[in-house]
VEXBA-331047 format. One line per 4 residues: number of its first residue (from 1); their letters; for each residue x, y, z of C-alpha. Coordinates in steps of 0.5 Angstrom, whole numbers. Example, Ala and Ser with C-alpha at 12.3 -4.5 7.8 and 13.67 -1.06 7.14 Angstrom:
! residues 2
1 = as = 25/-9/16 ~ 27/-2/14
! end
This chain:
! residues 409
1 = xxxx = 549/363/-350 ~ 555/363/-345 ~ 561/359/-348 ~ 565/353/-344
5 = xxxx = 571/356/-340 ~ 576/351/-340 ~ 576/350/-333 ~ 570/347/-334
9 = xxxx = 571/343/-341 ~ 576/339/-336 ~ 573/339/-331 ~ 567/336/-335
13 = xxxx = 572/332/-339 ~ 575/328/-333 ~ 569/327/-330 ~ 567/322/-335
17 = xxxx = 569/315/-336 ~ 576/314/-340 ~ 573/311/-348 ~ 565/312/-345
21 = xxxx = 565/317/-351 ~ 557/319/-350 ~ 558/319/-343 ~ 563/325/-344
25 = xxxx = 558/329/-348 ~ 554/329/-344 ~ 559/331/-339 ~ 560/337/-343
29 = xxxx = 553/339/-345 ~ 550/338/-338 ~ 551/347/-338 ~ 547/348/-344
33 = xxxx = 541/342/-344 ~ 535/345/-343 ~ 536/352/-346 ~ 534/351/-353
37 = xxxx = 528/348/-357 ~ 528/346/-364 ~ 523/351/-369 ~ 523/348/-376
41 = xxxx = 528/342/-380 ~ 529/344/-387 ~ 531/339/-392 ~ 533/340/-400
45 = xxxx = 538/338/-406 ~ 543/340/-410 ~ 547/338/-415 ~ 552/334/-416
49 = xxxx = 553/330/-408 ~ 550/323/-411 ~ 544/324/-409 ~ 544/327/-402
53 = xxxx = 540/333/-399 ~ 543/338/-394 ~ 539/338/-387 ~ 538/345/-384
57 = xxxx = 535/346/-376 ~ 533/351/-373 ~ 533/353/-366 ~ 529/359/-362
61 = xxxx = 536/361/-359 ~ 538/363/-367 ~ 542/357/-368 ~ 543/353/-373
65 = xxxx = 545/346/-375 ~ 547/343/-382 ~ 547/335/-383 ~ 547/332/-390
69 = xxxx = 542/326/-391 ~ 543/320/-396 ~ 537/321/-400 ~ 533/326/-404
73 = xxxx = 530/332/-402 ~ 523/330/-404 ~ 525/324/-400 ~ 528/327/-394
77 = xxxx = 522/332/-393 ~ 516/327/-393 ~ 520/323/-388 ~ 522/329/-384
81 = xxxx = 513/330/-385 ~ 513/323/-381 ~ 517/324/-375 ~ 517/332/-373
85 = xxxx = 513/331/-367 ~ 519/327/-365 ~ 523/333/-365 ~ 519/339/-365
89 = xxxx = 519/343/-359 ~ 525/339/-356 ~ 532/340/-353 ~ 536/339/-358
93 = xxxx = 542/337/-355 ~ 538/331/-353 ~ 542/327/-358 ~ 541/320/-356
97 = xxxx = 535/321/-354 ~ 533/323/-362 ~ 536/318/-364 ~ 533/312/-360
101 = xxxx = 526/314/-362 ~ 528/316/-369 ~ 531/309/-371 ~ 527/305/-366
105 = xxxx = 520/308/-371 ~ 516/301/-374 ~ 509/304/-374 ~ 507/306/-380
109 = xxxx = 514/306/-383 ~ 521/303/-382 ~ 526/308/-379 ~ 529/311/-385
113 = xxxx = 536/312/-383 ~ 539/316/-389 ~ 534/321/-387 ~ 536/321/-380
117 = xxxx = 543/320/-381 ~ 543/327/-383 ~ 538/330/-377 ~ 543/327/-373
121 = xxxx = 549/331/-376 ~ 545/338/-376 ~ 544/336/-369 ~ 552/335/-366
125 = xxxx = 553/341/-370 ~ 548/345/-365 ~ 551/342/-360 ~ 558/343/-362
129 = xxxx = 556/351/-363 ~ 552/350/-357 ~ 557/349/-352 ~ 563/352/-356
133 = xxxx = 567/345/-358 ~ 568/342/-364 ~ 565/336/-365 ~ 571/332/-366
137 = xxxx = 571/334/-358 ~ 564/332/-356 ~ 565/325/-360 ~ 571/324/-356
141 = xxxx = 578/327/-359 ~ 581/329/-363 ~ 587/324/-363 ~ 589/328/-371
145 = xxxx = 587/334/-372 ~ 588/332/-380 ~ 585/327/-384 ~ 588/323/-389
149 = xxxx = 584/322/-397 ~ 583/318/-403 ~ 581/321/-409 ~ 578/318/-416
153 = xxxx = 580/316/-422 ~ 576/317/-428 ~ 578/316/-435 ~ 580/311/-441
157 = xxxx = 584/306/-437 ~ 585/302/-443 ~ 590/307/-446 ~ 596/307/-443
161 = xxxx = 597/314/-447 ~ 592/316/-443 ~ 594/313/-436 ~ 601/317/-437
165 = xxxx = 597/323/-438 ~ 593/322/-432 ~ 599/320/-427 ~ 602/326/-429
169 = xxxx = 597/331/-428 ~ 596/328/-422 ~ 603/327/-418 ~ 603/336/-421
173 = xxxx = 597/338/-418 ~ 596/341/-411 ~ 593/337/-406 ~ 598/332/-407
177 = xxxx = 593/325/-407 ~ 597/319/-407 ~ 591/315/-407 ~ 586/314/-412
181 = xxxx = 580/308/-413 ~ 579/306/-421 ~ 572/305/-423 ~ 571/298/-426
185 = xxxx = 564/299/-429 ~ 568/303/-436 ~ 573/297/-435 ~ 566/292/-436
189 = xxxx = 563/296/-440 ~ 556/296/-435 ~ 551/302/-433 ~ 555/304/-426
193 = xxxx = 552/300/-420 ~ 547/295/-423 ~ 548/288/-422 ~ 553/284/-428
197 = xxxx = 552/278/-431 ~ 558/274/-430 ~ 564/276/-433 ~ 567/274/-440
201 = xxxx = 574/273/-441 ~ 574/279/-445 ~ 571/283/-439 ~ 576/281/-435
205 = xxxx = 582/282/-439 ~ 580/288/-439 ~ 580/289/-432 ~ 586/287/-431
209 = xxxx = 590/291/-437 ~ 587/298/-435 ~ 590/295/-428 ~ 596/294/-431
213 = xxxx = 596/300/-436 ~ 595/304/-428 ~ 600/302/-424 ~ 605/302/-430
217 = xxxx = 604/310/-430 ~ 603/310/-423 ~ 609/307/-421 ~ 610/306/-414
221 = xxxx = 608/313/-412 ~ 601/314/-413 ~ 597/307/-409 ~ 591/305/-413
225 = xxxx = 584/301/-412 ~ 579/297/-414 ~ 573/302/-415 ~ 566/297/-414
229 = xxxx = 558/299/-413 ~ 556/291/-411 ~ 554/289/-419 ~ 559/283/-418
233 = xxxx = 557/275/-417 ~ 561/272/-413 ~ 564/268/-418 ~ 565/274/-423
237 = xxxx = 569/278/-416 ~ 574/272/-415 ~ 576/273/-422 ~ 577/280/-422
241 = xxxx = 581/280/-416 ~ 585/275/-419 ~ 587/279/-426 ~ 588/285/-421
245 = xxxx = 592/282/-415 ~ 599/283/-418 ~ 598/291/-419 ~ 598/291/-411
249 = xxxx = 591/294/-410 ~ 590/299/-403 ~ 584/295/-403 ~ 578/292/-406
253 = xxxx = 572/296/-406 ~ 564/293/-406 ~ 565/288/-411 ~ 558/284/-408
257 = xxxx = 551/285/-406 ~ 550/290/-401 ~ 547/285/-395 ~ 553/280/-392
261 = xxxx = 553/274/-395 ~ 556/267/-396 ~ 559/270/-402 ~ 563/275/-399
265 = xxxx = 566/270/-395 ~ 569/266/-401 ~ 572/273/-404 ~ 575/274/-397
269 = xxxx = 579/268/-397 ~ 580/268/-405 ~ 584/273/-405 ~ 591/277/-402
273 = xxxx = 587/285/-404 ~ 585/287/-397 ~ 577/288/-398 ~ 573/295/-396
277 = xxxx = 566/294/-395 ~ 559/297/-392 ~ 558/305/-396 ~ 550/303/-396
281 = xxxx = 550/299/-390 ~ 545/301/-384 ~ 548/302/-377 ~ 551/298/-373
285 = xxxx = 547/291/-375 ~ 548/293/-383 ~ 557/292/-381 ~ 557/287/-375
289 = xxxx = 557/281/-380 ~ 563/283/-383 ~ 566/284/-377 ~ 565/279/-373
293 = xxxx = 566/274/-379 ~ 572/278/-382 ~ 569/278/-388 ~ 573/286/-389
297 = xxxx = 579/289/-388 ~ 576/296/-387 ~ 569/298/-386 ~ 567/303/-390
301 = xxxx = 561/308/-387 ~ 559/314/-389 ~ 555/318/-384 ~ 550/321/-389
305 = xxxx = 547/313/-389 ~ 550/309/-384 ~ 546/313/-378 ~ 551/320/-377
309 = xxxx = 555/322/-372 ~ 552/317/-367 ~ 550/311/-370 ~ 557/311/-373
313 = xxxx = 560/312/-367 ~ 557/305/-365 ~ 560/303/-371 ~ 567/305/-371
317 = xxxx = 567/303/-363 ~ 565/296/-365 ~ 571/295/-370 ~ 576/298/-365
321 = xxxx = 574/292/-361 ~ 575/287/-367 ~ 581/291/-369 ~ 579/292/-376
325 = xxxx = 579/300/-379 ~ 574/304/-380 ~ 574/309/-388 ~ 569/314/-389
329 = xxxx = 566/314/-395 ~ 565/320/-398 ~ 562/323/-404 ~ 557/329/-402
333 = xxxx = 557/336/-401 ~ 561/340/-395 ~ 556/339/-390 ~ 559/331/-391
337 = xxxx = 566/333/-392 ~ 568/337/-385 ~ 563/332/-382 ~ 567/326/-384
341 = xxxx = 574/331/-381 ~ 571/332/-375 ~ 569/323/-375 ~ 576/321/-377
345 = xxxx = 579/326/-372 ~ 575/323/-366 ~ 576/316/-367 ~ 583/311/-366
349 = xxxx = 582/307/-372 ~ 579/312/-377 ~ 584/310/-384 ~ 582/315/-389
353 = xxxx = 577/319/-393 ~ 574/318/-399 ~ 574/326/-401 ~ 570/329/-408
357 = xxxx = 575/336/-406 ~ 580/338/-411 ~ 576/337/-417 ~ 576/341/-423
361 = xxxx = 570/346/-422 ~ 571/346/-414 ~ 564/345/-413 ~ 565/342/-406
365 = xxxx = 570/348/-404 ~ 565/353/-407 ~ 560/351/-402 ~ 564/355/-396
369 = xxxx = 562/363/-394 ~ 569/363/-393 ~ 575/359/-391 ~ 573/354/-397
373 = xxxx = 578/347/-394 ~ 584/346/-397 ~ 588/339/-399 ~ 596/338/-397
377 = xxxx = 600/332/-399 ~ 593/328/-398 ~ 590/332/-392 ~ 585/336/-389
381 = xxxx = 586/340/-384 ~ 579/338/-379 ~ 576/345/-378 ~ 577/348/-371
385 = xxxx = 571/352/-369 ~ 564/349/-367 ~ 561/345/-368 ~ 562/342/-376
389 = xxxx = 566/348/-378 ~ 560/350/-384 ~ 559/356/-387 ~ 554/356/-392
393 = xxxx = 556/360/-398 ~ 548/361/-400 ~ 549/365/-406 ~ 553/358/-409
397 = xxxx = 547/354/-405 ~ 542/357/-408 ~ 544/358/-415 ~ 546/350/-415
401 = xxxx = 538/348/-413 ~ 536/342/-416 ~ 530/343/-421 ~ 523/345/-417
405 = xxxx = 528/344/-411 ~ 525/350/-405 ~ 530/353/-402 ~ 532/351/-395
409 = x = 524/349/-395
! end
């Protein structure tokens, strides 16, 4: 398929509206419509990217798009079962159009935006290839051509000789992370994500030591934050916030119940720690609550839940206009990884990225056929050639295949 020259890449550019983002896809994808059809969409799951199954589609021009959904392989497949005949045969660089008739279905089930969400990447992903642009181009950047990262940190926060330990090895290792989030559920001493009772006093003086021991080992080189799954009451969330405030936190994570609620409101003004929400949240009408009531200082997306790179999109345009920044959260494989790059280059009020790279076993840098991404001084460099910048290394993929999961089935 004939590339863009970039005479008409400019010519396409300028003839869109300033800020008008689908506008100036469009623009650029015009040459192009009409001379691809979608054959197949393929979905299945691996291990270790919290639950996520990778999306594959296929074209009769030979490409193929890669997207990452926020459900299980069995889960996405059944849905895929369900909407087919919206894209089979279809154009695919018609993106806005897949994506009202996906996210509008009501009959017989509700749109499920997790499925969705990783079709809508697979499908920016043929059209960056499509045209020969990077997606961060057709979302209507970049305005960085690196992103910056936050790790985790995982482990006995209540040893301080631990701490110690762990702040060494962190300030040593290569990809230079100087922002982690620590997970309070060991702190708490409650099963990850399910909803906790009210928090006792001992609970909370635990949560305020291991917070202490961190920042002790940490000292002002390395910024740490409050890792919450939504298991908080509001009540147990105030205090948690209290213990914590004097370490500085970066932020304070989904310490309530996904929705928004009256409960959020009373956390915002109970606290100084700035509040990061929304990883489970749904499109634009999942975040507009806590933009438009100031409930979080950051929003906090993740592409594989929230509506790919078009539903977020919307999100991320809607938080420009209230001022407020947009964080990606992001756990999932490669395919999410370079996805999150490529979103956070696009847009001006992008803050930075959750990133499961650098971790012992490289299970994310592995995934790649070659040129696995690489962290300096907490960033990534955006891949720069079409569409994502994802070349499946299919021997690690399959060997990585959950249990009865097919390949690319």
């Amino acid at each position: 398929m004939n590339r863009l020259s970039r005479r008409t890449f400019f010519r396409a550019a300028l003839a869109a509206p300033a800020g008008a983002w689908m506008a100036r896809y469009n623009a650029l994808a015009a040459p192009y419509k009409g001379k691809l059809k979608i054959t197949a969409i393929h979905a299945m799951q691996i291990k270790n990217i919290a639950g996520n199954s990778l999306i594959r589609i296929d074209t009769d021009g030979g490409i193929s798009g890669y997207g990452e959904a926020g459900s299980t392989g069995p889960m996405a497949r059944a849905r895929i079962e369900t909407m087919k005949h919206l894209l089979a045969g279809k154009d695919p660089l018609q993106i806005e159009f897949h994506f009202h008739e996906m996210t509008t279905l009501m009959h017989t089930y509700t749109a499920h935006i997790p499925t969705i969400s990783g079709i809508d990447i697979a499908l920016w992903d043929i059209a960056g290839k499509a045209t020969g642009l990077p997606v961060n181009v057709l979302l209507g950047g970049p305005f960085r051509d690196r992103i910056r990262l936050y790790s985790h940190g995982t482990g006995n926060y209540l040893d301080k000789g631990w701490c110690r330990e762990w702040a060494a090895r962190v300030k040593a290792a290569p990809e230079g992370f100087s922002s982690f989030k620590l997970n309070i559920d060991p702190m708490l001493g409650v099963p990850s994500g399910r909803f906790a009772v009210t928090a006792d006093s001992a609970q909370l003086r635990r949560v305020g030591q291991g917070f202490q021991n961190a920042r002790e080992a940490a000292g002002s080189e390395i910024d740490i934050a409050c890792h919450c799954h939504n298991e908080l009451d509001t009540t147990s969330a105030i205090q948690v916030a209290r213990r914590i405030e004097p370490m500085d936190p970066l932020f304070f994570e989904d310490p309530l119940p996904v929705p928004h609620s009256e409960g959020w409101m009373a956390v915002r003004r109970a606290t100084r720690i700035p509040i990061l929400a929304g990883e489970k949240l749904e499109l634009l009408g999942g975040f507009k609550p806590f933009l438009d009531h100031q409930t979080a200082d950051i929003i906090h997306p993740d592409l594989a839940f929230a509506g790919g790179f078009t539903g977020t999109r919307k999100i991320a345009a809607y938080a420009q206009h209230v001022r407020t920044p947009l964080a990606l959260h992001n756990v999932g494989s490669l395919i999410l990884c370079c996805a999150s790059a490529h979103f956070g280059s696009a847009i001006h009020n992008f803050y930075r990225s959750e990133s499961a790279l650098g971790r012992p076993t490289r299970h994310v840098e592995q995934m790649a056929a070659s040129r696995p991404p690489e962290v300096k001084e907490s960033h990534l460099t955006v891949p720069d050639g079409p569409g994502i910048g994802f070349e499946p290394n299919n021997d690690y993929l399959r060997s990585q295949l959950m249990p009865g999961e097919p390949f690319w089935s």
